[in-house]
N, C-alpha and C positions, 0 to 999 in steps of 0.2 A: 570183222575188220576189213576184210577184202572186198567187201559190196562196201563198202566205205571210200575207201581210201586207193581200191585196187589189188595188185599180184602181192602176195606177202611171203616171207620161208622164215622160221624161224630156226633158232641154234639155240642148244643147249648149254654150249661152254664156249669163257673165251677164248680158249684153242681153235673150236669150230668158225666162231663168227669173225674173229681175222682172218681166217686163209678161205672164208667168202668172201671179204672184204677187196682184198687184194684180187682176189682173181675175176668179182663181177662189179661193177658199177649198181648202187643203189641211191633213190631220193630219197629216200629216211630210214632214220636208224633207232630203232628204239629197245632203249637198253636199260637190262633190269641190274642192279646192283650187287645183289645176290646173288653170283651165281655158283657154282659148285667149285671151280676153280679160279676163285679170287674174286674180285670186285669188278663191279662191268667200267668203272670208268676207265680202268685201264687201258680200252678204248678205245679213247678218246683222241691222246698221243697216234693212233694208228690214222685215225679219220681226221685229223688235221694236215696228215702227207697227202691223204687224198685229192686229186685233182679233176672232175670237180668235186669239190667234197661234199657228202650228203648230208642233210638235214640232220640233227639229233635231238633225240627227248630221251628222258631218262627218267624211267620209273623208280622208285624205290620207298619203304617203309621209314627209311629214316627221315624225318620230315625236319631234324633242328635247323635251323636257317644257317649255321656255318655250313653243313652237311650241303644246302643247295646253293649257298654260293660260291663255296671250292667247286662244286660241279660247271655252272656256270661260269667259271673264272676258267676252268680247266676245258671250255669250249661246246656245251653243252646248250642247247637253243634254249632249250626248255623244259621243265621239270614237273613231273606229275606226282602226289604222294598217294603213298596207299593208304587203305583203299579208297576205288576213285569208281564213278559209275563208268560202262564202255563208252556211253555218248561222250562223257565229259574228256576221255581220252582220245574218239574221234574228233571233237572238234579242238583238241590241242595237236592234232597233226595234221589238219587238215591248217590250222590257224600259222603252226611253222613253215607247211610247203607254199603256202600265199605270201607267207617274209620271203622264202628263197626265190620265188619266180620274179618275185619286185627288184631281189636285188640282181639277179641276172639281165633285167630289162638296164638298169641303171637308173633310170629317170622315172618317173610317174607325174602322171597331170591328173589335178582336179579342177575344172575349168579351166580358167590362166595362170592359175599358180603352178609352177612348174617344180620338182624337186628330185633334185638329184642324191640319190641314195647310197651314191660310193664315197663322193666327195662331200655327202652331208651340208649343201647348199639349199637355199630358194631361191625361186625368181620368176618375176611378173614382166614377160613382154620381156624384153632383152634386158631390164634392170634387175640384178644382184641383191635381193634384200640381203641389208645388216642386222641381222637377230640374234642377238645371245645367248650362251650357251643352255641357260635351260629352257628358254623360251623356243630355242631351236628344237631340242629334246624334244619337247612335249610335242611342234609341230612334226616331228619325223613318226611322232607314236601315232597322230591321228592320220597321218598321211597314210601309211601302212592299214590302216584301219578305217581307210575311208569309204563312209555311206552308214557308217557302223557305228552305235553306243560304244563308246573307253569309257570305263568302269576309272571314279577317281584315285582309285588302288595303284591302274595299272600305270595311270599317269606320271604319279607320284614317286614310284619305281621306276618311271625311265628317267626323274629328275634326281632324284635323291638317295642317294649309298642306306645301307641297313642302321648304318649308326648316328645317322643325321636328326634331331629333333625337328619334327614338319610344325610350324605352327597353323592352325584350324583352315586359315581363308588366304597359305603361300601360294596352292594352286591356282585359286582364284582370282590371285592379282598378276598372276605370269601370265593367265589366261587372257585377262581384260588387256595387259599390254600388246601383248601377243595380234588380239582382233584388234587393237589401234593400228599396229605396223600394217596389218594387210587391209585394213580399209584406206589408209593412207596412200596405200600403192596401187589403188585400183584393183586389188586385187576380187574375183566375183569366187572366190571359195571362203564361205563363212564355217565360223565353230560355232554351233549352237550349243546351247544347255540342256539338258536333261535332267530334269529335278529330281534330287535324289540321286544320281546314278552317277553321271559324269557329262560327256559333251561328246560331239559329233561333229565333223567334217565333212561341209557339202558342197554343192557347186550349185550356185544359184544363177 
């Protein structure tokens, strides 16, 4: 993990890893649920006082979907179930600290599209696209992920709650309106397709 990702320490209980918490600054925090003395999310409430506050993932075997969206609800970036290979949990913390460095910057450009990641805006040239809310969505998930396949899963997650019914081709038509508004605006960053997979955000 440290040829990975860098310097790492780990703790055994959450007695230890809050009064590290408090006393050093860290960019990630990955926490296992399990632990000997209570449940790691407990946490979580600590790393939201934090300022700046660190990245979190949070390991755990219990995989039922209420289990990771109380985790998520409760401030948790991102969630890994067990078991998981190392790669797959390197490149979930490597995929969290590239969310955090974007939203520290504030803003991100892909060509001329310009997008502001605090206030959840676009804009081409000094015009303010008007984009709807899911359609925004989906542009802030490829934005984050831009040059890179989003997987239709992940899309589909940043538009739609767990208890939403998706019909087959929703993504597909938020997507098609979506590339109308930024052709319309002059915009030179396109979404391509990915057959099979999902779609990608580029600067042409």
């Amino acid at each position: 993990m440290e040829s990975a990702i860098g310097v790492t320490d780990a703790f055994a209980t959450i007695a230890e890893a809050e009064a590290a918490l408090i006393a050093h600054p860290f960019d990630l925090v990955i926490i296992d649920r399990r632990l000997p003395d209570g449940d790691g999310l407990s946490l979580l409430p600590v790393l939201r006082r934090l300022r700046p506050r660190p990245a979190t993932l949070v390991l755990t075997a219990l995989d039922d979907p209420f289990d990771i969206a109380s985790a998520l609800d409760k401030g948790a970036d991102e969630y890994v179930g067990k078991p998981f290979e190392p790669t797959e949990l390197v490149a979930r913390a490597r995929a969290v600290l590239r969310r955090y460095s974007l939203d520290a910057l504030g803003t991100t450009q892909i060509g001329n599209l310009v997008f502001d990641l605090n206030h959840r805006s676009a804009s081409v040239g000094q015009k303010v696209l008007e984009i709807p809310r899911r359609e925004l969505a989906i542009l802030e998930t490829l934005v984050r992920r831009a040059g890179r396949v989003v997987q239709r899963e992940t899309l589909e997650s940043s538009v739609y709650n767990i208890n939403e019914d998706i019909e087959s081709n929703a993504l597909d038509s938020h997507v098609s309106r979506l590339r109308r508004r930024l052709r319309e605006a002059d915009c030179d960053a396109v979404i391509k397709s990915v057959r099979g997979i999902g779609y990608m955000l580029v600067s042409e």
